[in-house]
TIFI-701566 format. One record per residue (C-alpha): residue number from 1; x, y, z. Coordinates in nm, 2 decimals. Layout:
residues N
+-----+--------+--------+--------+
| pos |      X |      Y |      Z |
+-----+--------+--------+--------+
| NUM |      X |      Y |      Z |
...
+-----+--------+--------+--------+
//
This chain:
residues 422
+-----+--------+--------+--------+
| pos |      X |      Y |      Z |
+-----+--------+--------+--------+
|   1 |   1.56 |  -2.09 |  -1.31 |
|   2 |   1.80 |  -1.85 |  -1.19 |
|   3 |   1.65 |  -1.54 |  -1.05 |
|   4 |   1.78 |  -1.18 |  -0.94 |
|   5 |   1.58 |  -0.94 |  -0.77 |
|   6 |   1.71 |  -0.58 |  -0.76 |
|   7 |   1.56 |  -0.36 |  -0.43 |
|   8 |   1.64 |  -0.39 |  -0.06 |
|   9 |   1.30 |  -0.33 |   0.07 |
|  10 |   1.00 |  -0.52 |   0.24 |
|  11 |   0.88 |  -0.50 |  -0.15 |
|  12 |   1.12 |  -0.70 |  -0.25 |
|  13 |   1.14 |  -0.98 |   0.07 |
|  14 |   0.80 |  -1.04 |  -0.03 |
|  15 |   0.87 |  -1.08 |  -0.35 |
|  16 |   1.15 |  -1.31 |  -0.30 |
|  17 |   1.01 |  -1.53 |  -0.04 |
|  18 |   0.71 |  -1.54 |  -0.31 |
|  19 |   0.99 |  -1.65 |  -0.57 |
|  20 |   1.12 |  -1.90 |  -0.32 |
|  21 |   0.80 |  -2.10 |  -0.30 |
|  22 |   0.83 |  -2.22 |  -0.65 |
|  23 |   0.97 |  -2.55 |  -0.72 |
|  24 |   1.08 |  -2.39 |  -1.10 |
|  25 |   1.33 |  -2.16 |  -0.91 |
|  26 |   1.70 |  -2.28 |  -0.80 |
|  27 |   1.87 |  -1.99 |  -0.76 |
|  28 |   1.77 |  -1.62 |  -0.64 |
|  29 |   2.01 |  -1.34 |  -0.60 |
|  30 |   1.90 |  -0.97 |  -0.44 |
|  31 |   2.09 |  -0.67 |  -0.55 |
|  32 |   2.15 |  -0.56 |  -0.23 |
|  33 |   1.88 |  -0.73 |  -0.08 |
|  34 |   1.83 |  -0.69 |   0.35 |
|  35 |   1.85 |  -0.92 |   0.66 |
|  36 |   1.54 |  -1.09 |   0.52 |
|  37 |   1.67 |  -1.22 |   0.18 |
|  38 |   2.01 |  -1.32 |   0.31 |
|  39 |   1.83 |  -1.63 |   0.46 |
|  40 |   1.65 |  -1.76 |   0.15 |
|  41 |   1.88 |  -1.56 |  -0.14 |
|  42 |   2.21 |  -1.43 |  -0.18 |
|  43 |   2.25 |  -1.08 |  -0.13 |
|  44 |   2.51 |  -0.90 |  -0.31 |
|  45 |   2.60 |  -0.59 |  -0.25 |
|  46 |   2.60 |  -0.35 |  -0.59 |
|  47 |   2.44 |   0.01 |  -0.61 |
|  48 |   2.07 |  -0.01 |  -0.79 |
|  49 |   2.21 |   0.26 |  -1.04 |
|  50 |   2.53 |   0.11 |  -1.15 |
|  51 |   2.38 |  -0.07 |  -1.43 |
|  52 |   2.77 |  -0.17 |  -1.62 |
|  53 |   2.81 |  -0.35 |  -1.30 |
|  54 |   2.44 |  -0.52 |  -1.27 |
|  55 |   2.51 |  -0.64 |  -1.64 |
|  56 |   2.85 |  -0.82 |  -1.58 |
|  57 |   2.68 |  -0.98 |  -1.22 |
|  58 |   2.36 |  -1.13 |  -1.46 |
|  59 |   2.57 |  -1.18 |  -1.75 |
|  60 |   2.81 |  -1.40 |  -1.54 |
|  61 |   2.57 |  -1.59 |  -1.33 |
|  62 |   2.34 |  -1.69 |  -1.60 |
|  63 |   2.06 |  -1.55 |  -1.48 |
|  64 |   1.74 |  -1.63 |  -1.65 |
|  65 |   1.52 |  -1.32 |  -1.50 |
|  66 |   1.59 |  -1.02 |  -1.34 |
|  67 |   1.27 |  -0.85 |  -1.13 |
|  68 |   1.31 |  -0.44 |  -1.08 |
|  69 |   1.18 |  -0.37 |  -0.76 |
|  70 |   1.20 |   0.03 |  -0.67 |
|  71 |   1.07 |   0.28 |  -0.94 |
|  72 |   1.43 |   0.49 |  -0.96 |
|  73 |   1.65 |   0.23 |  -1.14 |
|  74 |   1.29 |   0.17 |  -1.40 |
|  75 |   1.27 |   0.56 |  -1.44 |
|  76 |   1.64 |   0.54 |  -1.55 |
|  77 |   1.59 |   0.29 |  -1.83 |
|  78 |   1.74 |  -0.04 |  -1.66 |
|  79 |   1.47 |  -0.24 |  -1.83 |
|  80 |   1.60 |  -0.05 |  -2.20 |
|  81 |   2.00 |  -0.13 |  -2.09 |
|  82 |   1.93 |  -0.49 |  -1.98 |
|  83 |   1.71 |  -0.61 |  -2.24 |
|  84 |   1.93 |  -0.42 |  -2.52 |
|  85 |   2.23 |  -0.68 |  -2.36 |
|  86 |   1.96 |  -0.93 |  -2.43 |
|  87 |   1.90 |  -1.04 |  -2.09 |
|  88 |   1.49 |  -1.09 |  -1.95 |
|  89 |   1.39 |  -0.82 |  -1.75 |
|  90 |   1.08 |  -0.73 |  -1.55 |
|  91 |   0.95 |  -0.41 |  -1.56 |
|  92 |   0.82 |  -0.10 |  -1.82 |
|  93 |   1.06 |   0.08 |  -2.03 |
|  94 |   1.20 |   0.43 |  -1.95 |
|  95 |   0.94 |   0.58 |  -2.18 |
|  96 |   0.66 |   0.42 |  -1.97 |
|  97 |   0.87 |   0.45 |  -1.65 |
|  98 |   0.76 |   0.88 |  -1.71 |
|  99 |   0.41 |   0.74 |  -1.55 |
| 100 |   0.60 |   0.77 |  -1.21 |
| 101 |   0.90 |   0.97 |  -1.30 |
| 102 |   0.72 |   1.28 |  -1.41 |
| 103 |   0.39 |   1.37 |  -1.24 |
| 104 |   0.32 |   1.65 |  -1.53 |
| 105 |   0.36 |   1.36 |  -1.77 |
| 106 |   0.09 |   1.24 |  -1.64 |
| 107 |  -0.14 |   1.49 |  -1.61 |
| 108 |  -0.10 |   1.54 |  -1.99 |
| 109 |  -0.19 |   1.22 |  -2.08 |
| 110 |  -0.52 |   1.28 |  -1.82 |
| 111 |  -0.59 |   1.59 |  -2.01 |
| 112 |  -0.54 |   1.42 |  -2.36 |
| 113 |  -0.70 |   1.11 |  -2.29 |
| 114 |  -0.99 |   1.25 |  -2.10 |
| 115 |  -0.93 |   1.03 |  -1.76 |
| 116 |  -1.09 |   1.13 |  -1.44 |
| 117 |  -0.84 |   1.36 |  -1.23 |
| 118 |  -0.78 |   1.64 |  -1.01 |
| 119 |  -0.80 |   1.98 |  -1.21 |
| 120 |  -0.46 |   2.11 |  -1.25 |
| 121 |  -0.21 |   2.37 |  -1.36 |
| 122 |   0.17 |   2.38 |  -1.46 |
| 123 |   0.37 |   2.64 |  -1.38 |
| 124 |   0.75 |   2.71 |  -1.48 |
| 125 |   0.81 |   2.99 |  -1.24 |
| 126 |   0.78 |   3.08 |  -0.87 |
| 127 |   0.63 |   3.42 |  -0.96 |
| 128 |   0.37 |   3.31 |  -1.17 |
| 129 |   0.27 |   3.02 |  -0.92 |
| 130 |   0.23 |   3.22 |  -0.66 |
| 131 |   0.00 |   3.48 |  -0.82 |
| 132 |  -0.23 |   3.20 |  -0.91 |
| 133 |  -0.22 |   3.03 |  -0.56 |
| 134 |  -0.30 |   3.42 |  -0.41 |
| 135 |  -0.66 |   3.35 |  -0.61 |
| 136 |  -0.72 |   3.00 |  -0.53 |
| 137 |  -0.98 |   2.82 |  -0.27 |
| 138 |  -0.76 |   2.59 |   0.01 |
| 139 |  -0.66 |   2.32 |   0.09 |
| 140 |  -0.45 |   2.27 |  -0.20 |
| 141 |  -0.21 |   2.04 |  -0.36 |
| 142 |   0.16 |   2.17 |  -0.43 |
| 143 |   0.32 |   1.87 |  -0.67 |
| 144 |   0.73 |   1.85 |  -0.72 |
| 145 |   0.77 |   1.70 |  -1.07 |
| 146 |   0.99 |   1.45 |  -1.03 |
| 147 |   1.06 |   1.13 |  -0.80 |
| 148 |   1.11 |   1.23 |  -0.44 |
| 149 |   1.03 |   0.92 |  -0.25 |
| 150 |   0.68 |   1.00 |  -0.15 |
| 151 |   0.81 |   1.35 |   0.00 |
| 152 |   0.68 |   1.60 |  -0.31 |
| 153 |   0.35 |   1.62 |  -0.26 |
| 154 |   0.26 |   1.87 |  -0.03 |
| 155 |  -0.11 |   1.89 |   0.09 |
| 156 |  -0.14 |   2.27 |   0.15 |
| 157 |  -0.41 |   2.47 |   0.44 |
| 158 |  -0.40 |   2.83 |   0.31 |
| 159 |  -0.14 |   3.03 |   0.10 |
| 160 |   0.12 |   3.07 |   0.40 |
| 161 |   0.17 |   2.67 |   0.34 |
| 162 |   0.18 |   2.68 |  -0.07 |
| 163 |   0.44 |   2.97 |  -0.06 |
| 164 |   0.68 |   2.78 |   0.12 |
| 165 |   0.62 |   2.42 |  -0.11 |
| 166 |   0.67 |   2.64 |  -0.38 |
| 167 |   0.99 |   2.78 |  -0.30 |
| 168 |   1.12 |   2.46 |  -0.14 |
| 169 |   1.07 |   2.30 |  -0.48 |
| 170 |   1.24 |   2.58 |  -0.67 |
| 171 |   1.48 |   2.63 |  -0.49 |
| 172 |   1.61 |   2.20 |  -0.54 |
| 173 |   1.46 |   2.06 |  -0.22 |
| 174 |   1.38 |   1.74 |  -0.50 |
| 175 |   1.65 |   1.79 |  -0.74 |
| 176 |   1.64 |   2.05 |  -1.01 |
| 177 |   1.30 |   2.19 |  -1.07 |
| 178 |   1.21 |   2.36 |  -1.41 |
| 179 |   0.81 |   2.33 |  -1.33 |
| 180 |   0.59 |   2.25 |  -1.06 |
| 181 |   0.22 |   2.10 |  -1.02 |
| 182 |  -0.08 |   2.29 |  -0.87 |
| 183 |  -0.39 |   2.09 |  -0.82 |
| 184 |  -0.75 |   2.12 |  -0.68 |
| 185 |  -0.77 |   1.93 |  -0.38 |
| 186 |  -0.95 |   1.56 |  -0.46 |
| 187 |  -1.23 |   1.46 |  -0.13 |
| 188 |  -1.29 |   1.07 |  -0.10 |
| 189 |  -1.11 |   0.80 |   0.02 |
| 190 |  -0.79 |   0.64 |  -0.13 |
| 191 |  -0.72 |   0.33 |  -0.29 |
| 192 |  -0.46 |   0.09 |  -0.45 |
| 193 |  -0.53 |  -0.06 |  -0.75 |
| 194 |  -0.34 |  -0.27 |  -0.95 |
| 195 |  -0.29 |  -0.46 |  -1.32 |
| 196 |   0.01 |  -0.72 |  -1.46 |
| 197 |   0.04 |  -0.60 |  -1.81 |
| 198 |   0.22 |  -0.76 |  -2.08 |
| 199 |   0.17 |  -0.52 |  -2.31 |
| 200 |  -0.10 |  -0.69 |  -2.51 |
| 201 |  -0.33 |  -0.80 |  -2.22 |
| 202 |  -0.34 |  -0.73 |  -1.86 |
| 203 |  -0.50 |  -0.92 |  -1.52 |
| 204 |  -0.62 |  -0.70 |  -1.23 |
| 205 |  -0.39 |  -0.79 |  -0.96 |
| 206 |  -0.60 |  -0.69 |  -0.63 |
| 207 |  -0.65 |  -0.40 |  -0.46 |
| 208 |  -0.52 |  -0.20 |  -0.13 |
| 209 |  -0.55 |   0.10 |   0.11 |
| 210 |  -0.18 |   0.23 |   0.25 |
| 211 |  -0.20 |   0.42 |   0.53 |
| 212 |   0.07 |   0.69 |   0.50 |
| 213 |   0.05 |   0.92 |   0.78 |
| 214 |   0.25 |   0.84 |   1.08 |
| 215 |   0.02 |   0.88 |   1.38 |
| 216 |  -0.31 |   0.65 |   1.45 |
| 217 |  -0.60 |   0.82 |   1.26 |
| 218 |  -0.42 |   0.89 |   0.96 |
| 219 |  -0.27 |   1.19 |   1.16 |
| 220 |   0.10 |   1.32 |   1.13 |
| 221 |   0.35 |   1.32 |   0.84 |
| 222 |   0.38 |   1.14 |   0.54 |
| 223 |   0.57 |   0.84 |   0.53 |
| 224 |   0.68 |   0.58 |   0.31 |
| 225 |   0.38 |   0.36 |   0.40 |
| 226 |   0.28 |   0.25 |   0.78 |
| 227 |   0.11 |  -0.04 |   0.66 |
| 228 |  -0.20 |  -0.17 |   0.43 |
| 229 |  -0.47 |  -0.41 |   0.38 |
| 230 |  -0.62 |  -0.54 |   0.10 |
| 231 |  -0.83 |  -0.61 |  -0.05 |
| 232 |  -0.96 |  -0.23 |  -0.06 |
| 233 |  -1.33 |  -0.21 |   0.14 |
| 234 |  -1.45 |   0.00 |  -0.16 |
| 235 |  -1.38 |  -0.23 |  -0.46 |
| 236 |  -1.72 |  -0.31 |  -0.59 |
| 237 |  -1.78 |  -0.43 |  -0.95 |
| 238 |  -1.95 |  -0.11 |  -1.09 |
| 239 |  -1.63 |   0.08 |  -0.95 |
| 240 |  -1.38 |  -0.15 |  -1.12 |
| 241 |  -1.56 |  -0.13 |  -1.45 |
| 242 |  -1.54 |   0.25 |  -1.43 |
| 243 |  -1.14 |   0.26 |  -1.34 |
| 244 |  -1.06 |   0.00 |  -1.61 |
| 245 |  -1.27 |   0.19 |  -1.90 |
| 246 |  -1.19 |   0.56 |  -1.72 |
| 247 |  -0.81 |   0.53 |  -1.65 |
| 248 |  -0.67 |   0.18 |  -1.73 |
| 249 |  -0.75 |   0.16 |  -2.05 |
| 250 |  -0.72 |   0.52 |  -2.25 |
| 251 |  -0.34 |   0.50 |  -2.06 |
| 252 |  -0.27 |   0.18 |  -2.19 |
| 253 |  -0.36 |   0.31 |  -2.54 |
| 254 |  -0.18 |   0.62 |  -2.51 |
| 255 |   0.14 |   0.42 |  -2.43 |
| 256 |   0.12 |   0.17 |  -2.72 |
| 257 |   0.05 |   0.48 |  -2.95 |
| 258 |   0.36 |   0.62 |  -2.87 |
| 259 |   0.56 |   0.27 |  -2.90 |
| 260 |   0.63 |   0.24 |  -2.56 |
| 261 |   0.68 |  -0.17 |  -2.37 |
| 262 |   0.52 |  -0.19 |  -2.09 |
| 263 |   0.57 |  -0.53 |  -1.95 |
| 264 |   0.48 |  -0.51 |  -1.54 |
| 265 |   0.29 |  -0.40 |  -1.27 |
| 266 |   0.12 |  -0.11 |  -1.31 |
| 267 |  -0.06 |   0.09 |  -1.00 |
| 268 |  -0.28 |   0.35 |  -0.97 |
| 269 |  -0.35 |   0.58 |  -0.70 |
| 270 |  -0.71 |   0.67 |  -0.67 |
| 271 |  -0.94 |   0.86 |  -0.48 |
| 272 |  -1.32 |   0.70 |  -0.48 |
| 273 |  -1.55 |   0.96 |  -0.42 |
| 274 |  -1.91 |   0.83 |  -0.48 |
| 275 |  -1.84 |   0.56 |  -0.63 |
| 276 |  -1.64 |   0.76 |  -0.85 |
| 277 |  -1.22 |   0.69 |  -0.95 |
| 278 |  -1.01 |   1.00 |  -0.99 |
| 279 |  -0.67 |   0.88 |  -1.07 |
| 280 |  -0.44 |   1.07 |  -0.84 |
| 281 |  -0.06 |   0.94 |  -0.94 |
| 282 |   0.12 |   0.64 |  -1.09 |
| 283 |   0.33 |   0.38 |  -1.02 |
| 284 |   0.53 |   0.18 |  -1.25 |
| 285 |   0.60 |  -0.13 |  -0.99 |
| 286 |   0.45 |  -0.29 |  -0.73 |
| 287 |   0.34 |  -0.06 |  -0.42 |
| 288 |   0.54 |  -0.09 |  -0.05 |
| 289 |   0.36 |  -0.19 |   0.21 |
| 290 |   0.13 |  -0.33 |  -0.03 |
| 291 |   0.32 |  -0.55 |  -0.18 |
| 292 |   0.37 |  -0.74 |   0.14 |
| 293 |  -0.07 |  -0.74 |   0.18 |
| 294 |  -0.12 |  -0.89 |  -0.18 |
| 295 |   0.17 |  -1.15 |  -0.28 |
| 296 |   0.03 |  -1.34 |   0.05 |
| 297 |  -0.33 |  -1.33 |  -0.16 |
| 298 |  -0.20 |  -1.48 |  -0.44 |
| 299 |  -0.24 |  -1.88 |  -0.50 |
| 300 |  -0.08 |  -1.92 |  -0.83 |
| 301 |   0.28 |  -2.02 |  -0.92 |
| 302 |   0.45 |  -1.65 |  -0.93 |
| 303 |   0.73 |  -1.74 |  -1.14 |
| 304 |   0.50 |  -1.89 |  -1.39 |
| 305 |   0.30 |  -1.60 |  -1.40 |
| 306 |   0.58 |  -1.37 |  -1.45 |
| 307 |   0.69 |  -1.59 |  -1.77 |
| 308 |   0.36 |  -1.52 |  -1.90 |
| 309 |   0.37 |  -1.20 |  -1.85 |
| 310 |   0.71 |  -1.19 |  -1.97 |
| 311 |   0.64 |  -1.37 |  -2.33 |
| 312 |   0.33 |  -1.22 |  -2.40 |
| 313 |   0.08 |  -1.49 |  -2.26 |
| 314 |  -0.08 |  -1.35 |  -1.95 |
| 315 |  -0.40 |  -1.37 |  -2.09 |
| 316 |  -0.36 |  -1.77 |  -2.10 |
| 317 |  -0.34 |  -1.75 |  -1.68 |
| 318 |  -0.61 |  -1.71 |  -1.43 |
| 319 |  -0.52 |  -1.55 |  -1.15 |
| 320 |  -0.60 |  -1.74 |  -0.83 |
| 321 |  -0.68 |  -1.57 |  -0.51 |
| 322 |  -0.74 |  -1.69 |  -0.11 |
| 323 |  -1.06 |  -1.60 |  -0.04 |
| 324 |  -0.89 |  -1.40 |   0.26 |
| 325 |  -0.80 |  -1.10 |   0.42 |
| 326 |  -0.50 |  -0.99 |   0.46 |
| 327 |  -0.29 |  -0.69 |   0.70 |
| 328 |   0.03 |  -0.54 |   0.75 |
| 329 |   0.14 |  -0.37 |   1.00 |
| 330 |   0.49 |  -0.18 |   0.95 |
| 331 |   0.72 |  -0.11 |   1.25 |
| 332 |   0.96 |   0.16 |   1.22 |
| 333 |   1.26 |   0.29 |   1.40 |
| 334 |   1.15 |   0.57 |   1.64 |
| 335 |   1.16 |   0.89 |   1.55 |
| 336 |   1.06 |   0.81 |   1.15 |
| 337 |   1.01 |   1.00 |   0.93 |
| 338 |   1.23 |   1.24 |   1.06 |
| 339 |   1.56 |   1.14 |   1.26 |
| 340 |   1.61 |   0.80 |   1.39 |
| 341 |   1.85 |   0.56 |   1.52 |
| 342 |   2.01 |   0.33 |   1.31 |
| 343 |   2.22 |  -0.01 |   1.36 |
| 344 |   2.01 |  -0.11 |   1.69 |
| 345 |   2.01 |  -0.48 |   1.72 |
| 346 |   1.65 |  -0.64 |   1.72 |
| 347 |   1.63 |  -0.88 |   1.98 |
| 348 |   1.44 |  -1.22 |   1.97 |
| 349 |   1.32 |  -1.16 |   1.61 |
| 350 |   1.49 |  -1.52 |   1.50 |
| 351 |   1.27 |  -1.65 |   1.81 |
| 352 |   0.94 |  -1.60 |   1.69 |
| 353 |   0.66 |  -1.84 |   1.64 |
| 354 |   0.53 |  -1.74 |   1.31 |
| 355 |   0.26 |  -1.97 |   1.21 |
| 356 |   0.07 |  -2.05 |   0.89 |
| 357 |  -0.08 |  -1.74 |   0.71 |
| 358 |   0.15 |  -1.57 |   0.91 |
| 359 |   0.45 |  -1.35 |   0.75 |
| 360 |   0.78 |  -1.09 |   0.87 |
| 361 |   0.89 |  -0.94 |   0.56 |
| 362 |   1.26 |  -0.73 |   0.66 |
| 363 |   1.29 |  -0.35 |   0.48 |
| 364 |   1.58 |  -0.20 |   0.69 |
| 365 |   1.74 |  -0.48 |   0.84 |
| 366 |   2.07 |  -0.63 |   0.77 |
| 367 |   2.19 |  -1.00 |   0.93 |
| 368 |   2.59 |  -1.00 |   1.13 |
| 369 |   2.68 |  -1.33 |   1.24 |
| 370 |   2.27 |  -1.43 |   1.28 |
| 371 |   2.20 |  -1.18 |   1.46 |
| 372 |   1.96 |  -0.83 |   1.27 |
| 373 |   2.02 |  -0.48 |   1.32 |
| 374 |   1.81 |  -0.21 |   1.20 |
| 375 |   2.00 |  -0.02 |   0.91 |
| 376 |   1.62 |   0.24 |   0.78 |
| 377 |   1.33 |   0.39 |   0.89 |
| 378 |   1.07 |   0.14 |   0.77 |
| 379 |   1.25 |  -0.20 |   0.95 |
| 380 |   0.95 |  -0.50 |   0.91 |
| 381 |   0.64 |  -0.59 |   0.78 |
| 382 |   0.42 |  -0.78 |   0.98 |
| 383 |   0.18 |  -0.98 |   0.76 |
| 384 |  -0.13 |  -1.17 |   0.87 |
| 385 |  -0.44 |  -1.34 |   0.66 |
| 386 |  -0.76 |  -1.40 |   0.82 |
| 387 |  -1.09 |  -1.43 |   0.72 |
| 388 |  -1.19 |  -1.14 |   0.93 |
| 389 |  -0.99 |  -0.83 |   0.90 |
| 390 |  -0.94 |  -0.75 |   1.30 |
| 391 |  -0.84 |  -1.14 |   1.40 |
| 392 |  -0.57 |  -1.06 |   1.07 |
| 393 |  -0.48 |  -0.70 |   1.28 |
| 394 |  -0.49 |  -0.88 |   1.59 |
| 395 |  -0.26 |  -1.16 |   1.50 |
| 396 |  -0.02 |  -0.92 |   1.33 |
| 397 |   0.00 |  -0.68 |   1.62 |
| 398 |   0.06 |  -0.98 |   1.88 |
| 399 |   0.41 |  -1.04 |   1.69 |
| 400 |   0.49 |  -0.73 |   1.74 |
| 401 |   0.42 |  -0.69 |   2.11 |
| 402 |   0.59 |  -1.04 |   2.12 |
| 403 |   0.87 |  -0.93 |   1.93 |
| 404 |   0.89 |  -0.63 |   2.18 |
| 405 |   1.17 |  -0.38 |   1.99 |
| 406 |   1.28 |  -0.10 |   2.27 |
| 407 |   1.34 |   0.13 |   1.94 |
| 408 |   1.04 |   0.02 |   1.76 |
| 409 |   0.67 |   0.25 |   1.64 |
| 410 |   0.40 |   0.09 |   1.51 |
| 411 |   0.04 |   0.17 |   1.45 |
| 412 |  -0.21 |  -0.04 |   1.62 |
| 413 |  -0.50 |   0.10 |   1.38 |
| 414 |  -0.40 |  -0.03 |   1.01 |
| 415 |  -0.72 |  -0.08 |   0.81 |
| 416 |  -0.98 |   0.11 |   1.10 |
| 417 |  -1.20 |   0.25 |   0.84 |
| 418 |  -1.30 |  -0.13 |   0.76 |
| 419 |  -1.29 |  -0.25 |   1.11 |
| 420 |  -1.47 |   0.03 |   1.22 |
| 421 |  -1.72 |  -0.03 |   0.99 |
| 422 |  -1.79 |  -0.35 |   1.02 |
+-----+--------+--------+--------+
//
């Protein structure tokens, strides 16, 4: 098979060099693709949103599948365009793509469907947001509608805080904004969960916990994603039952009512509290870092379980898992989230003994004459399996301190609410 991949992060390295292990495979192509992919794929270098010229590069290269990596190009309705040029895509339609695009879509399918959520108000005005926020009990959460790369979401202290999300988002600090989210704040921990749906049947496809503040403790800003383990210390059968029957389901029903394919991964964001899910957002692809902490998980053929999933026949696969653990830890250029450096060469990184169970998936890295240079914020994923979470940490943070990058941050405490708690 001939295979494209569209996405240049660590998502989609991990993807590919999934892709790569299959013997059905001959030929892989990443649109744009990073320093990681070059090596096993040809990257080629077309914008994500120019979808004319994404349908003349598939359409001339005979490619069998193409796998949508990053949630903008789904929210647009690539999956609608490609498939109506009858080519096989990967990924939910723009109708189901709203799951991620629009927050308040959401939250009105929570409301009609009865799933567990954060209570919640919409608002169309700054005036009329503010007035409510003036009553309302803190911390709360201050939602821009729209995709803003993990950056509209603002967890607000007291009403000083909410004014200024408020006006940021209507004023266009996330693109035009004709309504904006207020929600009670959720207590409990968060985790990843995610299904393959072909939109008949699905498959749970593991769980996670991201870490997405910058500093050690979960402290700092939000980023995109400093790193994740899987699977998530508070999966428990009882649990999984209730997120399946409480949120999985009703949405899954809701879509198909309203004639909407969904053909992909679907994750949800949760906070447990109790024992309890609360479905916080959606996402309509696979999450980043935890991508890169499941795919290594997974035993089966991946290409063969995307064909299923493609033609309707998941429910014919079993899903096959290493009875492992598994970390990554994700080191960034200094100064991320905020300003950083960019184009700094990363010494030694082709050097590296990387041993079995052992995984470097590139995000912002790009590959001149063999050498890499940084070109993003996030720059690798550093991926270890273990049978014991800290000797998976451990391993993954030796790399690192091997690799030793002058302009690189890392956290040394991924997954310490499990390690701690051992």
């Amino acid at each position: 098979m001939r295979i494209a991949i569209i996405g240049s992060g660590g998502r989609e390295h991990a993807i590919c060099q999934k892709i790569y292990e299959s013997k059905k495979v001959k030929k892989i192509f990443c649109i744009p693709g990073n320093g990681g992919t070059s090596k096993i794929a040809n990257n080629v270098e077309i914008n994500i949103n120019n979808f004319d010229e994404i349908k003349s590069f598939l359409i001339n290269k005979n490619i069998d599948l193409t796998i949508v990596g990053p949630e903008e190009p789904l929210v647009n309705g690539i999956v609608d365009f490609l498939t109506n040029e009858g080519l096989k895509v990967f990924g939910p339609d723009k109708f189901c793509s709203r799951l991620e695009g629009s927050k308040i879509f959401t939250k009105k399918i929570c409301k009609s469907e009865n799933i567990p959520t954060a209570n919640f108000k919409i608002f169309k005005d700054k005036l009329s947001s503010l007035n409510y926020l003036k009553e309302k009990k803190y911390p709360i959460v201050v939602k821009a509608d729209g995709l803003a790369a993990g950056k509209g979401v603002y967890i607000c202290e007291n009403f000083s805080d909410a004014y200024k999300a408020v006006e940021e988002i209507f004023k266009g600090k996330f693109g035009k904004a004709e309504e904006v989210l207020i929600e009670d704040f959720l207590v409990g921990e968060e985790m990843s969960f995610f299904i393959l749906y072909d939109n008949n049947s699905f498959k749970i496809f593991n769980t996670a916990q991201d870490h997405k503040r910058v500093f050690e403790e979960d402290k700092g800003k939000n980023t995109g994603g400093m790193g994740a383990y899987s699977p998530s210390r508070l999966n428990n059968s009882k649990l999984e039952k209730k997120i399946i029957n409480k949120i999985i389901l009703p949405t899954l029903k809701y879509l198909k009512n309203e004639s909407g394919k969904y053909v992909g991964f679907l994750y949800a964001g949760l906070m447990i509290n109790n024992n309890e899910p609360y479905l916080i957002e959606y996402n309509v692809r696979m999450g980043d870092p935890e991508c890169q902490t499941i795919l290594p998980l997974l035993k089966n053929d991946f290409i063969e379980v995307l064909n299923n999933c493609l033609n309707g026949t998941l429910e014919k696969i079993n899903l096959e898992w290493k009875n492992e653990k598994s970390i990554c830890v994700v080191l960034t250029s200094k100064g991320y989230p905020e300003k950083f450096e960019k184009n700094i060469l990363i010494q030694n990184l082709e050097n590296l003994k990387i041993k079995k169970n052992e995984y470097i998936y590139h995000a912002g890295t790009k590959s001149v004459k063999n050498k890499f240079y940084s070109t993003g914020g996030r720059v690798l994923n550093f991926v270890s399996l273990d049978r014991s979470f800290k000797v998976a940490r451990d391993k993954a943070l030796y790399l690192i301190k091997a690799l030793n990058w002058k302009n690189g941050y890392h956290r040394n405490d991924i997954a310490f609410k499990v390690i701690d708690n051992l």
